[in-house]
mmCIF file of the N, C-alpha and C atoms, coordinates in Angstrom:
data_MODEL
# 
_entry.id   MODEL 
# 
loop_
_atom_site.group_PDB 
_atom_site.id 
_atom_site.type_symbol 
_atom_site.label_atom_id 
_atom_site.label_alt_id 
_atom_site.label_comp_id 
_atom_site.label_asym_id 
_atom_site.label_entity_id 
_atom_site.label_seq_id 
_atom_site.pdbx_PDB_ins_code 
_atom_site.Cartn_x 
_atom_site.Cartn_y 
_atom_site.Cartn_z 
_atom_site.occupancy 
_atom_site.B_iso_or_equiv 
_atom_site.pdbx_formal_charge 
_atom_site.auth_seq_id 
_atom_site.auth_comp_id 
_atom_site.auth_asym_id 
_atom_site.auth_atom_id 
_atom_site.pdbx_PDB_model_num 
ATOM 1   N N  . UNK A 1 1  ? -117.728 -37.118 48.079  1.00 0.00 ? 1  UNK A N  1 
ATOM 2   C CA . UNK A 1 1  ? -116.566 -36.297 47.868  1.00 0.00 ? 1  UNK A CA 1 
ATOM 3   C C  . UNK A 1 1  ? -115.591 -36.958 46.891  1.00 0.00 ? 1  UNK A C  1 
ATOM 4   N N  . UNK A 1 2  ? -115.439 -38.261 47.059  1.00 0.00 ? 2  UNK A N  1 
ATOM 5   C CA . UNK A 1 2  ? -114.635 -39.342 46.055  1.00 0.00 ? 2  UNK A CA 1 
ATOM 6   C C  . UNK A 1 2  ? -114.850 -39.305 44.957  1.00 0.00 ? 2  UNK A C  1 
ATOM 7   N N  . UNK A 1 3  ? -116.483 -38.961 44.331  1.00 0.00 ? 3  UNK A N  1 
ATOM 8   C CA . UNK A 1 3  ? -116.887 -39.157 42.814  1.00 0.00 ? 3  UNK A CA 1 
ATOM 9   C C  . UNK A 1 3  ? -116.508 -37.588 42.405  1.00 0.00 ? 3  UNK A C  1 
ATOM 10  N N  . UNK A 1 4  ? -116.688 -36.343 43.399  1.00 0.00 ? 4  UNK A N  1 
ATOM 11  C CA . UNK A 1 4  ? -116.918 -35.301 42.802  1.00 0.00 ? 4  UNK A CA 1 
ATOM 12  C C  . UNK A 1 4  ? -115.297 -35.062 42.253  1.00 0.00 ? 4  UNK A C  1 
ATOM 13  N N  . UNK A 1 5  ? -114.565 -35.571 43.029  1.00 0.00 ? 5  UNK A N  1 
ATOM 14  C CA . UNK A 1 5  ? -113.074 -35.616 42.767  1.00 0.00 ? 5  UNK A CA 1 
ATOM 15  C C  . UNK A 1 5  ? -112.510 -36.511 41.124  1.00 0.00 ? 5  UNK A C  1 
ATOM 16  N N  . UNK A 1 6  ? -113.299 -37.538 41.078  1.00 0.00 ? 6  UNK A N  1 
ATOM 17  C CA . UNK A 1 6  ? -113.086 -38.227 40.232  1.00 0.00 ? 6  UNK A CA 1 
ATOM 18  C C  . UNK A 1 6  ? -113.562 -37.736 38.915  1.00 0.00 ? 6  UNK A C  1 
ATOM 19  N N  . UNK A 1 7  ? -114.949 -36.774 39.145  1.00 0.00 ? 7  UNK A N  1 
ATOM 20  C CA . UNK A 1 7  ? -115.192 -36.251 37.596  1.00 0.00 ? 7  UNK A CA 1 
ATOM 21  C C  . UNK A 1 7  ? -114.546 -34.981 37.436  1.00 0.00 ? 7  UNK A C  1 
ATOM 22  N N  . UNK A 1 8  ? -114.041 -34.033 38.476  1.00 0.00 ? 8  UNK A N  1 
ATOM 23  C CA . UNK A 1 8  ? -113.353 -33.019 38.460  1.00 0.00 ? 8  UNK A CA 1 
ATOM 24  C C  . UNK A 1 8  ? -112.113 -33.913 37.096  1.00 0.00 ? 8  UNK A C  1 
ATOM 25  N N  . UNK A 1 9  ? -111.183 -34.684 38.168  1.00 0.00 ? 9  UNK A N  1 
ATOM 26  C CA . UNK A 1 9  ? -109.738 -35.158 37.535  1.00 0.00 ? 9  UNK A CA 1 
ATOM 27  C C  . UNK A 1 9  ? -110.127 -35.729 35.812  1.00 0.00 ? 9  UNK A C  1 
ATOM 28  N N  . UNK A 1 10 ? -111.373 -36.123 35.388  1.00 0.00 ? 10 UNK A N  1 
ATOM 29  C CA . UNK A 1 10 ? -111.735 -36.303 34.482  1.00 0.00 ? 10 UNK A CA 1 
ATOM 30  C C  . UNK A 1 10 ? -111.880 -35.761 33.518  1.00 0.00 ? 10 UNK A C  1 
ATOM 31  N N  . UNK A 1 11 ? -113.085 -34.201 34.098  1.00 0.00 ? 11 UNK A N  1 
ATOM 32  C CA . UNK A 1 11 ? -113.145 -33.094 33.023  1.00 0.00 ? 11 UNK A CA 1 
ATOM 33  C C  . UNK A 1 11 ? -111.929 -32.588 32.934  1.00 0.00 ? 11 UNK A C  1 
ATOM 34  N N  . UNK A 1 12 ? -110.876 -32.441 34.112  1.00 0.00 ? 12 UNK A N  1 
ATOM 35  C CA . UNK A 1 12 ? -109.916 -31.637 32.904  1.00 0.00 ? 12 UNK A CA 1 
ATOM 36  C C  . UNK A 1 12 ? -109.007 -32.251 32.356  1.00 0.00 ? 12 UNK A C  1 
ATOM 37  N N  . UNK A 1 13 ? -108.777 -34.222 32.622  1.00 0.00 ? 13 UNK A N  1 
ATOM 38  C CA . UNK A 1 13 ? -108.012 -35.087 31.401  1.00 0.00 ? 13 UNK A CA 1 
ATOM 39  C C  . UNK A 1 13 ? -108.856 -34.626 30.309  1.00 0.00 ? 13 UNK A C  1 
ATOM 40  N N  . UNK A 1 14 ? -110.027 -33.883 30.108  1.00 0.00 ? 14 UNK A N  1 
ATOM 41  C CA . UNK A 1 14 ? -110.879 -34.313 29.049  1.00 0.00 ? 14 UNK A CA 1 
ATOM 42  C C  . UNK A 1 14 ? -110.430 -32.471 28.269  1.00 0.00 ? 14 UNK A C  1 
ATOM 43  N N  . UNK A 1 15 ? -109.792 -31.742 28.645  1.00 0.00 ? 15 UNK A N  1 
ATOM 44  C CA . UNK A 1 15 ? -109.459 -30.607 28.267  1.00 0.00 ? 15 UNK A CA 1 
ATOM 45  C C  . UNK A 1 15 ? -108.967 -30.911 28.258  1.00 0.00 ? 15 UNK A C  1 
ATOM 46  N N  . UNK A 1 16 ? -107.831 -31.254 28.980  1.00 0.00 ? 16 UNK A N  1 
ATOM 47  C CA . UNK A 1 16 ? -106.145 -31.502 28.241  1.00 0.00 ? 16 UNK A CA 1 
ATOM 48  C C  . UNK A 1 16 ? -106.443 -32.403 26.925  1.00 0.00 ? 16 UNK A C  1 
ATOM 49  N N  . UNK A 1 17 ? -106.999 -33.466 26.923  1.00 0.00 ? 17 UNK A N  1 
ATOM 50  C CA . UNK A 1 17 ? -106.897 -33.797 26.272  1.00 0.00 ? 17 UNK A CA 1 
ATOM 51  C C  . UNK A 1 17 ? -107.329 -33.483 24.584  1.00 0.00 ? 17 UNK A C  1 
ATOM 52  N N  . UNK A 1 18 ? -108.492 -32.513 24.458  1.00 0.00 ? 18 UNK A N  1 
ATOM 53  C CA . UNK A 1 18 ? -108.852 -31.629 23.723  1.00 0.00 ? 18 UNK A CA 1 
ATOM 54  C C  . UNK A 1 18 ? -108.096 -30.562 23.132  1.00 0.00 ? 18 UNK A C  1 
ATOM 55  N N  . UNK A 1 19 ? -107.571 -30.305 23.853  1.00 0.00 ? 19 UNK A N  1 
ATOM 56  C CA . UNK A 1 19 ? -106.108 -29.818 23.049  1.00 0.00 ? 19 UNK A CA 1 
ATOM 57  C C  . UNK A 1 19 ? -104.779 -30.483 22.397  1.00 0.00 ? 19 UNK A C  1 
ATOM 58  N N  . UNK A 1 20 ? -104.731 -31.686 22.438  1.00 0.00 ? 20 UNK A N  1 
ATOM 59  C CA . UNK A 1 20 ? -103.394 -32.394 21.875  1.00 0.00 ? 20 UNK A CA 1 
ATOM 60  C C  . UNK A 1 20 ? -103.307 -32.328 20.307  1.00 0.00 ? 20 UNK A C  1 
ATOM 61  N N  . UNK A 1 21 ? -104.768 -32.234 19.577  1.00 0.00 ? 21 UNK A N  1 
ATOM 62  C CA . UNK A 1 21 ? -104.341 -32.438 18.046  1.00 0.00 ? 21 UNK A CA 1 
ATOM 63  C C  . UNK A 1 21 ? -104.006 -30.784 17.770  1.00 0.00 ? 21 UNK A C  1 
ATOM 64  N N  . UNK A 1 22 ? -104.372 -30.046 18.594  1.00 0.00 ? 22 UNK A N  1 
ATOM 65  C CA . UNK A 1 22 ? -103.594 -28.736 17.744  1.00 0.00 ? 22 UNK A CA 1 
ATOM 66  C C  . UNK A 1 22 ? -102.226 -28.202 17.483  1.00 0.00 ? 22 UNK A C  1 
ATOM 67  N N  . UNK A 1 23 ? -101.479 -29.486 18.800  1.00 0.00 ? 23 UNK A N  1 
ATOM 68  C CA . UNK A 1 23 ? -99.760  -29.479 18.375  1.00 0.00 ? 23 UNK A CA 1 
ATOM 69  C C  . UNK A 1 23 ? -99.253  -30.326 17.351  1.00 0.00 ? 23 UNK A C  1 
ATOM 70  N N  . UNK A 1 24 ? -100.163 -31.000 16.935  1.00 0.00 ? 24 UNK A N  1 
ATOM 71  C CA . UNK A 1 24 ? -100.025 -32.013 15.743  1.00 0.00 ? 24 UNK A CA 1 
ATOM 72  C C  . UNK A 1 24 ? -99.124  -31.661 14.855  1.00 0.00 ? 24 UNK A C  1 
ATOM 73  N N  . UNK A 1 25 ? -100.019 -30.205 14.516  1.00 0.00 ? 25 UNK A N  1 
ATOM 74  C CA . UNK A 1 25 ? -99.115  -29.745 13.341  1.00 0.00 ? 25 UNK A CA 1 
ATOM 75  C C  . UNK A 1 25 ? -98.311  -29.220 13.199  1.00 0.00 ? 25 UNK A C  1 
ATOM 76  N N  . UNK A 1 26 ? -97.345  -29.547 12.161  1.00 0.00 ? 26 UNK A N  1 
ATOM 77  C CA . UNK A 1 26 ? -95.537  -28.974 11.930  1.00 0.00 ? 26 UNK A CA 1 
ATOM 78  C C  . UNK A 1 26 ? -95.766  -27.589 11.059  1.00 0.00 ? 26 UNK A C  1 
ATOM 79  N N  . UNK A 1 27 ? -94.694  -27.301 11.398  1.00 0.00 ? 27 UNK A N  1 
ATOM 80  C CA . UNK A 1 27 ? -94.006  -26.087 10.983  1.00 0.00 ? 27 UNK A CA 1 
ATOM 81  C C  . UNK A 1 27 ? -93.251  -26.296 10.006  1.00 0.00 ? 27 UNK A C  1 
ATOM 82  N N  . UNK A 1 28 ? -93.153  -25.220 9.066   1.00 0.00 ? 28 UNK A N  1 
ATOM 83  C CA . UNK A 1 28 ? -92.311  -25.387 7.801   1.00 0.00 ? 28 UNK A CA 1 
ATOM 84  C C  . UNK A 1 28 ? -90.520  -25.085 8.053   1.00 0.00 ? 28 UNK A C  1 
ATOM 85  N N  . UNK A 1 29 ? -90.308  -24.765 9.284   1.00 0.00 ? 29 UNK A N  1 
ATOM 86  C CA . UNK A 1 29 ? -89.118  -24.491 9.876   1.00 0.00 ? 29 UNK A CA 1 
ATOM 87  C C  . UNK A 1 29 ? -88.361  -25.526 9.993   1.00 0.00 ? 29 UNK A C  1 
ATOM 88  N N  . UNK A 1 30 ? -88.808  -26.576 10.401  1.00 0.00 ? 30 UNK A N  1 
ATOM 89  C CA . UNK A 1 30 ? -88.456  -28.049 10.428  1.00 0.00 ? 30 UNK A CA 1 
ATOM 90  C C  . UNK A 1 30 ? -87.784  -28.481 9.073   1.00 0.00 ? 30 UNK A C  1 
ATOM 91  N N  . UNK A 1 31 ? -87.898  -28.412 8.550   1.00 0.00 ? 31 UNK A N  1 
ATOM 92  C CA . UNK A 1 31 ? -87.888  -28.792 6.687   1.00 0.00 ? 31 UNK A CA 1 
ATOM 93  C C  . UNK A 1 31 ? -87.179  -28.112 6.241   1.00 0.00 ? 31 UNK A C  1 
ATOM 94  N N  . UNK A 1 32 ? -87.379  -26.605 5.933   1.00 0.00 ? 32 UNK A N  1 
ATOM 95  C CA . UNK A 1 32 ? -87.196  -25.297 5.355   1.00 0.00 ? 32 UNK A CA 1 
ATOM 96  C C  . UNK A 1 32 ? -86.534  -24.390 5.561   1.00 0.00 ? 32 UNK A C  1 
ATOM 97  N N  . UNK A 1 33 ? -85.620  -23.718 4.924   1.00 0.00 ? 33 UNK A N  1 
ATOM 98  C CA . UNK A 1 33 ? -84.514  -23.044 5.471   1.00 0.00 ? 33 UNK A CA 1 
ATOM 99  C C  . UNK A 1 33 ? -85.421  -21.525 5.015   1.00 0.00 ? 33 UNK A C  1 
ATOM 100 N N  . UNK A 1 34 ? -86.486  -21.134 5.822   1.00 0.00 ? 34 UNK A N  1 
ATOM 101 C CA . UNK A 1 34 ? -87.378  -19.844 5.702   1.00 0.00 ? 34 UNK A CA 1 
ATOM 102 C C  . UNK A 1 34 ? -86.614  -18.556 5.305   1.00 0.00 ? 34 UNK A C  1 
ATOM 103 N N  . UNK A 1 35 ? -85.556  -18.483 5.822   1.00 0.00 ? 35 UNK A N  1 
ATOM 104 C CA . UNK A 1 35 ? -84.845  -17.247 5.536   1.00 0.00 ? 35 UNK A CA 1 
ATOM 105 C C  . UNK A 1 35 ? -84.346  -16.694 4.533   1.00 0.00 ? 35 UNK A C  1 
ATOM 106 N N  . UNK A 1 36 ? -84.170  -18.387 3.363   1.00 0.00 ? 36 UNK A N  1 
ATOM 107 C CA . UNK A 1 36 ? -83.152  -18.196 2.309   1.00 0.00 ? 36 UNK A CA 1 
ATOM 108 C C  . UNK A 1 36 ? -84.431  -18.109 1.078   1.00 0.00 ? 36 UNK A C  1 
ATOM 109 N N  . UNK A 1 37 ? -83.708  -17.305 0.418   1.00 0.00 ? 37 UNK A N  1 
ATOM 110 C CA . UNK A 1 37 ? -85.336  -16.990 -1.133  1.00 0.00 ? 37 UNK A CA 1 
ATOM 111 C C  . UNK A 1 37 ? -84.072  -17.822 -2.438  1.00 0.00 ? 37 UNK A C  1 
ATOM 112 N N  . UNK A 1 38 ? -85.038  -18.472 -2.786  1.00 0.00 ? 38 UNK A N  1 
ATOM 113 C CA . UNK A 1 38 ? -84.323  -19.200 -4.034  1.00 0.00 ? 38 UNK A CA 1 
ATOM 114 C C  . UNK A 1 38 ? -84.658  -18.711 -4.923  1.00 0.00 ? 38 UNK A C  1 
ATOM 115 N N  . UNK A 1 39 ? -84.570  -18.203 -6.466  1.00 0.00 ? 39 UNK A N  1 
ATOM 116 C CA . UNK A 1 39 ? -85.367  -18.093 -7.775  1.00 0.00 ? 39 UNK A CA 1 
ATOM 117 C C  . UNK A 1 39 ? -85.141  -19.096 -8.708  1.00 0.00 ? 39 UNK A C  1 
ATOM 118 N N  . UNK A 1 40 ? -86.028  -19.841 -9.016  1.00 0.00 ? 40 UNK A N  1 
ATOM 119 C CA . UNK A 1 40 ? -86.093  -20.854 -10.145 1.00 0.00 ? 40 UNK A CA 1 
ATOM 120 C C  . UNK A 1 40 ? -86.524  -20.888 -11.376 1.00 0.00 ? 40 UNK A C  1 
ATOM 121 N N  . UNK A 1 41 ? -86.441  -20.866 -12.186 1.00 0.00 ? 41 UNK A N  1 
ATOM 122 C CA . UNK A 1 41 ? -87.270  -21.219 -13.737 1.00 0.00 ? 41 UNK A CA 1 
ATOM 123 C C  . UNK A 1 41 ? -87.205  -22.376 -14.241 1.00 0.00 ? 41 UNK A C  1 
ATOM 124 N N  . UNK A 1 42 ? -88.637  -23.184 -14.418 1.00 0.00 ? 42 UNK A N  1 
ATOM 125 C CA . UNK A 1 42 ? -88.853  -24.410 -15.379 1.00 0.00 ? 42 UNK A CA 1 
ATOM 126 C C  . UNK A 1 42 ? -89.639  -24.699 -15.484 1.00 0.00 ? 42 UNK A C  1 
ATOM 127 N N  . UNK A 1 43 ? -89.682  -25.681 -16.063 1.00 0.00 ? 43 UNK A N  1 
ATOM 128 C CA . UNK A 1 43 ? -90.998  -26.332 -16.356 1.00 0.00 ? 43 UNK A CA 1 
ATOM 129 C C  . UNK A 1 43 ? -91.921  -26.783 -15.385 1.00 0.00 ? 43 UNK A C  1 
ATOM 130 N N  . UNK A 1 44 ? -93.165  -26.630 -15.204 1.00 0.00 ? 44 UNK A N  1 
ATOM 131 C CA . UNK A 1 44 ? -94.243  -27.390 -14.102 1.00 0.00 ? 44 UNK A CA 1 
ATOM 132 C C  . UNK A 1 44 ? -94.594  -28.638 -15.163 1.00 0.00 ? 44 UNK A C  1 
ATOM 133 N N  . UNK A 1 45 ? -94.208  -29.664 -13.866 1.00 0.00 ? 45 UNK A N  1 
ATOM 134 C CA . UNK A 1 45 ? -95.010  -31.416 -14.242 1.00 0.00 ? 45 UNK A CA 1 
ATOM 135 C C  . UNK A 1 45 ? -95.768  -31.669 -13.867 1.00 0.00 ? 45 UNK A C  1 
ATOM 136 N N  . UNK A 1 46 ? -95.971  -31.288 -12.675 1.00 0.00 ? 46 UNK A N  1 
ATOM 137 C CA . UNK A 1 46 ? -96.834  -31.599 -11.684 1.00 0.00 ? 46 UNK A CA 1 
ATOM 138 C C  . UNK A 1 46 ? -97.354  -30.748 -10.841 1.00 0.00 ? 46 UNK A C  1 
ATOM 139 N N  . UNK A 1 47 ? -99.397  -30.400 -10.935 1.00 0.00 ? 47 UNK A N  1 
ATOM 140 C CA . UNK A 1 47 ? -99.536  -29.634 -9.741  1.00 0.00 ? 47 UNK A CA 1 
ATOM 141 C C  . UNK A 1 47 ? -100.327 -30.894 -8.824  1.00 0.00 ? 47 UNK A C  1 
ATOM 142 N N  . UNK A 1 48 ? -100.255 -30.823 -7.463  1.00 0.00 ? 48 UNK A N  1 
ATOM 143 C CA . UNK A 1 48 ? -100.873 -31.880 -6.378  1.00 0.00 ? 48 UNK A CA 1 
ATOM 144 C C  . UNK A 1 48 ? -101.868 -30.565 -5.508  1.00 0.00 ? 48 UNK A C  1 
ATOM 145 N N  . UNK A 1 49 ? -102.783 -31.503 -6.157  1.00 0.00 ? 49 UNK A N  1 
ATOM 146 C CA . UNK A 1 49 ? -104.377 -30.715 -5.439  1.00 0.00 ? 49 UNK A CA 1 
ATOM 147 C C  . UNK A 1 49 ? -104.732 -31.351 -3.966  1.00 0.00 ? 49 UNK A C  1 
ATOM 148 N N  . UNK A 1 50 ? -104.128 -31.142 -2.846  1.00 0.00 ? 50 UNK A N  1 
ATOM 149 C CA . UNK A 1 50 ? -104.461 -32.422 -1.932  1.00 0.00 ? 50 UNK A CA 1 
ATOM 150 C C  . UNK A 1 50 ? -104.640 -32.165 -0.413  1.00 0.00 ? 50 UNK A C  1 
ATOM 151 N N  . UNK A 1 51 ? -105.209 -31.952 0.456   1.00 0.00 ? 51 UNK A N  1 
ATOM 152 C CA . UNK A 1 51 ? -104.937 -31.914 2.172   1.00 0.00 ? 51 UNK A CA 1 
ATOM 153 C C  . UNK A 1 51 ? -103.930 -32.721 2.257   1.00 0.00 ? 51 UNK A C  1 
ATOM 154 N N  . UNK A 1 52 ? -103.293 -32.239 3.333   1.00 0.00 ? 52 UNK A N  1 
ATOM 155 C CA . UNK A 1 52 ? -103.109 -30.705 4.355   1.00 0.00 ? 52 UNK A CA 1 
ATOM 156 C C  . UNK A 1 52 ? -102.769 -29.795 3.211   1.00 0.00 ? 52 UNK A C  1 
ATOM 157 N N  . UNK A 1 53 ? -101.620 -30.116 2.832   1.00 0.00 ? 53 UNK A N  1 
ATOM 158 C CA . UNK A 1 53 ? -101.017 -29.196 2.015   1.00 0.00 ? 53 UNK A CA 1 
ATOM 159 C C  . UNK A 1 53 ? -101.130 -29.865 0.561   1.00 0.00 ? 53 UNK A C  1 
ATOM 160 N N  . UNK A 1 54 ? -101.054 -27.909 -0.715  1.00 0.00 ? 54 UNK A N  1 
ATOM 161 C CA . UNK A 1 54 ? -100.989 -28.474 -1.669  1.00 0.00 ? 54 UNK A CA 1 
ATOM 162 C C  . UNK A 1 54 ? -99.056  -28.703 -2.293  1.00 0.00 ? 54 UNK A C  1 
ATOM 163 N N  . UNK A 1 55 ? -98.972  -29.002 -3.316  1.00 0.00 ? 55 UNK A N  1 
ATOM 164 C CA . UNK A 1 55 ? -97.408  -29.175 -3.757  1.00 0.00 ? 55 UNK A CA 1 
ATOM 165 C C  . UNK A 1 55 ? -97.698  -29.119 -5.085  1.00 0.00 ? 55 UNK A C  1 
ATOM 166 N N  . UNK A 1 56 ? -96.341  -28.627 -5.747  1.00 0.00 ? 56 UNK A N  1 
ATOM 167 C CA . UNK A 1 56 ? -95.577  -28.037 -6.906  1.00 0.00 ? 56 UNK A CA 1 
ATOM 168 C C  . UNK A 1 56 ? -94.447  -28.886 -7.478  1.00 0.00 ? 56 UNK A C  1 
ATOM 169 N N  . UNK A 1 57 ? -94.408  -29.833 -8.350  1.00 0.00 ? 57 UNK A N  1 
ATOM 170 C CA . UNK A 1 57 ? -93.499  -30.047 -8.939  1.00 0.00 ? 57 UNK A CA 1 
ATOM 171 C C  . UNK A 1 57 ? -92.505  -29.868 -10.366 1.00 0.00 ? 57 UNK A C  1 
ATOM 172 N N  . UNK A 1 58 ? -91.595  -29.486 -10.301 1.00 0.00 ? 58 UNK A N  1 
ATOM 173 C CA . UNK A 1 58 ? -91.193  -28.546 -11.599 1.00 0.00 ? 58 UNK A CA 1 
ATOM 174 C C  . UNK A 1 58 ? -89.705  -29.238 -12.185 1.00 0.00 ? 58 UNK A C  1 
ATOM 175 N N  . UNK A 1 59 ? -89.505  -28.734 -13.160 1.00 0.00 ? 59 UNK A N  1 
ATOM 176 C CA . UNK A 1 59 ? -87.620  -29.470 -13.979 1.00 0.00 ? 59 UNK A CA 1 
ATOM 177 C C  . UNK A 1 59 ? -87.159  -27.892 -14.048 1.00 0.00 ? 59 UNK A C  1 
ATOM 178 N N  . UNK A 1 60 ? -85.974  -27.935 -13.760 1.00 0.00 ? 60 UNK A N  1 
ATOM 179 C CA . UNK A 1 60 ? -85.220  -26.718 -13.913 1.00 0.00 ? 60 UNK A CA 1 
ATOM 180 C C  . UNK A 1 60 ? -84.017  -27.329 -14.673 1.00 0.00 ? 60 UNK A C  1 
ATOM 181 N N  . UNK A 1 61 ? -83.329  -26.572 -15.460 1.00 0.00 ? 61 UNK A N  1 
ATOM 182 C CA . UNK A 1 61 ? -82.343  -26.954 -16.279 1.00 0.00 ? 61 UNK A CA 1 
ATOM 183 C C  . UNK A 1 61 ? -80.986  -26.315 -15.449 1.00 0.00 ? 61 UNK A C  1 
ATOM 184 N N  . UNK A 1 62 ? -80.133  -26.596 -14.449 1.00 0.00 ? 62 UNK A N  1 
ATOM 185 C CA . UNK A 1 62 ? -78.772  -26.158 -14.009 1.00 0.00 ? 62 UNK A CA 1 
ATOM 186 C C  . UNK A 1 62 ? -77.676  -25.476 -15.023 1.00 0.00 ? 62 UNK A C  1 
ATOM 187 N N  . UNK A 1 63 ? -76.848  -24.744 -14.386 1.00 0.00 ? 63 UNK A N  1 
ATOM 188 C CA . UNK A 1 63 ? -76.042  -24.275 -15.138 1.00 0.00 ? 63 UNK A CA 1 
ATOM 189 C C  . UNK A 1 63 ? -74.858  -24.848 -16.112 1.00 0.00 ? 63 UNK A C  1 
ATOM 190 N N  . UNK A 1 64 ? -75.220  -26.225 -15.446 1.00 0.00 ? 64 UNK A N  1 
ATOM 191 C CA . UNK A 1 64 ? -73.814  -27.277 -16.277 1.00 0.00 ? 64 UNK A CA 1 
ATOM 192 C C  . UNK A 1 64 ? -74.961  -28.338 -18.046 1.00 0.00 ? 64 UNK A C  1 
ATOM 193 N N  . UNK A 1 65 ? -76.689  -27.347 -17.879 1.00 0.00 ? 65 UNK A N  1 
ATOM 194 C CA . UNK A 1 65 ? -77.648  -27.970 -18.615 1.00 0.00 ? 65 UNK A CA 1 
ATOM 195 C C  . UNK A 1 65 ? -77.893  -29.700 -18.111 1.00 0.00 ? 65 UNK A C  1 
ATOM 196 N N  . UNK A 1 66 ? -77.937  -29.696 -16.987 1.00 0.00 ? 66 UNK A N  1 
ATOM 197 C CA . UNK A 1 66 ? -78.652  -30.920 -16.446 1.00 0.00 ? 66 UNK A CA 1 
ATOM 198 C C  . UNK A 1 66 ? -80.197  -30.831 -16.109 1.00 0.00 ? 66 UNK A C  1 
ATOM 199 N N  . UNK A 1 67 ? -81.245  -31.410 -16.258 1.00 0.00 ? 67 UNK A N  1 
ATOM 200 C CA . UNK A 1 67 ? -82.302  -31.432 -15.392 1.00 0.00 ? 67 UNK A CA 1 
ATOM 201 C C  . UNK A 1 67 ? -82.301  -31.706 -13.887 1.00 0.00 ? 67 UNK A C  1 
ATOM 202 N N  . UNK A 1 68 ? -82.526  -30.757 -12.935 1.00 0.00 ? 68 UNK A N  1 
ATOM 203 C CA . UNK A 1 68 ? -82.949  -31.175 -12.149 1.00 0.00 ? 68 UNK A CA 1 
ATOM 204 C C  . UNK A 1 68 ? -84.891  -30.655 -11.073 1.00 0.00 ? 68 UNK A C  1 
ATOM 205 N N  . UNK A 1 69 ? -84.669  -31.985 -10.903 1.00 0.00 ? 69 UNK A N  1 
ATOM 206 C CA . UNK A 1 69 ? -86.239  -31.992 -10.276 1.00 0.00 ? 69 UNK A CA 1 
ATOM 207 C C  . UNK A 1 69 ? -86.440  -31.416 -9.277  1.00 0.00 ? 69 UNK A C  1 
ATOM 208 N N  . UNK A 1 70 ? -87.484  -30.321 -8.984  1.00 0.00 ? 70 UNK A N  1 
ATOM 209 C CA . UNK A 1 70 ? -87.518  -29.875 -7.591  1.00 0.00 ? 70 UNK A CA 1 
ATOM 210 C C  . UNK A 1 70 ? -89.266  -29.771 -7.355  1.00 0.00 ? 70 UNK A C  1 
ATOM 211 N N  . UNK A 1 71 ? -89.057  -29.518 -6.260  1.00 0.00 ? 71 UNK A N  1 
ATOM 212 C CA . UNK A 1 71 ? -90.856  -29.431 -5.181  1.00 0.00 ? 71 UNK A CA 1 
ATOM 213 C C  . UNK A 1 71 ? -90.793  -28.413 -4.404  1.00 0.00 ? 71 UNK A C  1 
ATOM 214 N N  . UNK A 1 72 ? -91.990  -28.330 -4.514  1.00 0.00 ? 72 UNK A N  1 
ATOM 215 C CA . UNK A 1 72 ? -92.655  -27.254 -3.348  1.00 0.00 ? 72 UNK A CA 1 
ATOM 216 C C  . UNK A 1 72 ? -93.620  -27.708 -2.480  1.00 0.00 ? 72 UNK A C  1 
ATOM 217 N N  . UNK A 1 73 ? -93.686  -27.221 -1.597  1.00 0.00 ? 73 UNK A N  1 
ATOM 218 C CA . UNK A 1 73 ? -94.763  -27.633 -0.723  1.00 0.00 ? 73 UNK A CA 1 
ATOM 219 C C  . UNK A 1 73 ? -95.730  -26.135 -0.507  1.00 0.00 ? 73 UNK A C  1 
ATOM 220 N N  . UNK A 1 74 ? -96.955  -26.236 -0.693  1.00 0.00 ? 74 UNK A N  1 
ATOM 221 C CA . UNK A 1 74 ? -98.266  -25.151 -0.641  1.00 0.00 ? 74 UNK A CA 1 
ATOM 222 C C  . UNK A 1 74 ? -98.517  -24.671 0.523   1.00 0.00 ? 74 UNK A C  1 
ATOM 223 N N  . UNK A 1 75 ? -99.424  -23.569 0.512   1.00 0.00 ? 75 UNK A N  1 
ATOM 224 C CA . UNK A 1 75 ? -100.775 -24.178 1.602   1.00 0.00 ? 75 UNK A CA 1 
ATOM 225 C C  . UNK A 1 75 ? -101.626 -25.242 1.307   1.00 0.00 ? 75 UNK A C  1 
ATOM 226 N N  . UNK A 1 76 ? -102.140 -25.410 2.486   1.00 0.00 ? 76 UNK A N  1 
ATOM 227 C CA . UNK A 1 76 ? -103.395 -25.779 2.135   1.00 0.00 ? 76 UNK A CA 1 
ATOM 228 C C  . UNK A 1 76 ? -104.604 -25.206 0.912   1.00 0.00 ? 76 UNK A C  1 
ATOM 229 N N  . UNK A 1 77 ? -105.467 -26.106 0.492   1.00 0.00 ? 77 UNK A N  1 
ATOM 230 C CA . UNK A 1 77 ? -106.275 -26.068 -1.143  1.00 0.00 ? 77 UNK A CA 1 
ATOM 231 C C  . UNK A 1 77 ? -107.396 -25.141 -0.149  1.00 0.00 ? 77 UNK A C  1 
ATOM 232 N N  . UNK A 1 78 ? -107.825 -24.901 0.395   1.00 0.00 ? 78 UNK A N  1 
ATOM 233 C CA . UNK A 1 78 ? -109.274 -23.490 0.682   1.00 0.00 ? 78 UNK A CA 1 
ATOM 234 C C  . UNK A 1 78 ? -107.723 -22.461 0.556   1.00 0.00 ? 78 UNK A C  1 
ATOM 235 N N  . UNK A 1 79 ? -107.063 -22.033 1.604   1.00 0.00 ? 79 UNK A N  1 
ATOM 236 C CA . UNK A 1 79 ? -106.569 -21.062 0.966   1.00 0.00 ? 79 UNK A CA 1 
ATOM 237 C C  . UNK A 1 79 ? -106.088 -20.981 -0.233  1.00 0.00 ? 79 UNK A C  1 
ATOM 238 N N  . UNK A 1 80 ? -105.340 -21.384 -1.044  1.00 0.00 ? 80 UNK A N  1 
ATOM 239 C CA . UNK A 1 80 ? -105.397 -21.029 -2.375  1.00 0.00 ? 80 UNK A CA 1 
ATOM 240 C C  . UNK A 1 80 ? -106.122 -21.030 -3.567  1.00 0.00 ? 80 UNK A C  1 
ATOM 241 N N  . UNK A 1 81 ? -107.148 -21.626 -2.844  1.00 0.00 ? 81 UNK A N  1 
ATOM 242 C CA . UNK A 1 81 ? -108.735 -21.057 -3.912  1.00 0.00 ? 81 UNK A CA 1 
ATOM 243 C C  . UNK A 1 81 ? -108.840 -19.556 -3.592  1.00 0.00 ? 81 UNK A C  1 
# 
């Protein structure tokens, strides 16, 4: 009765535990103010081909004619193939 107890409490550390990397991943909410839409124009310097996510780096010229540098963050590279 002791062992059957012991692999019971086992298999389901072994489900719980099978589920922990799927909270791994973050949300763009964290970071990202989702609600607000920006429009930009400039130059692309940089595209980053890479897991998890891909990224965008670009120069925009401000209204006072300064450069400034900005990023994006992608999906992931299968979806945007």
């Amino acid at each position: 009765m002791k062992l059957k107890a012991s692999m019971c409490l086992a298999l389901l550390a072994g489900v719980i535990m099978s589920g922990v990397p799927a909270f791994a991943h973050h949300g763009t909410g964290v970071a990202y103010d989702t609600e607000k839409t920006v429009t930009l124009k400039g130059t692309v310097t940089e595209w980053i081909w890479a897991n998890p996510h891909c990224g965008i780096l670009f120069d925009v010229v401000d209204d006072s004619g300064t450069v400034v540098h900005w990023g994006a963050e992608l999906g992931n590279p299968h979806a945007l193939s």
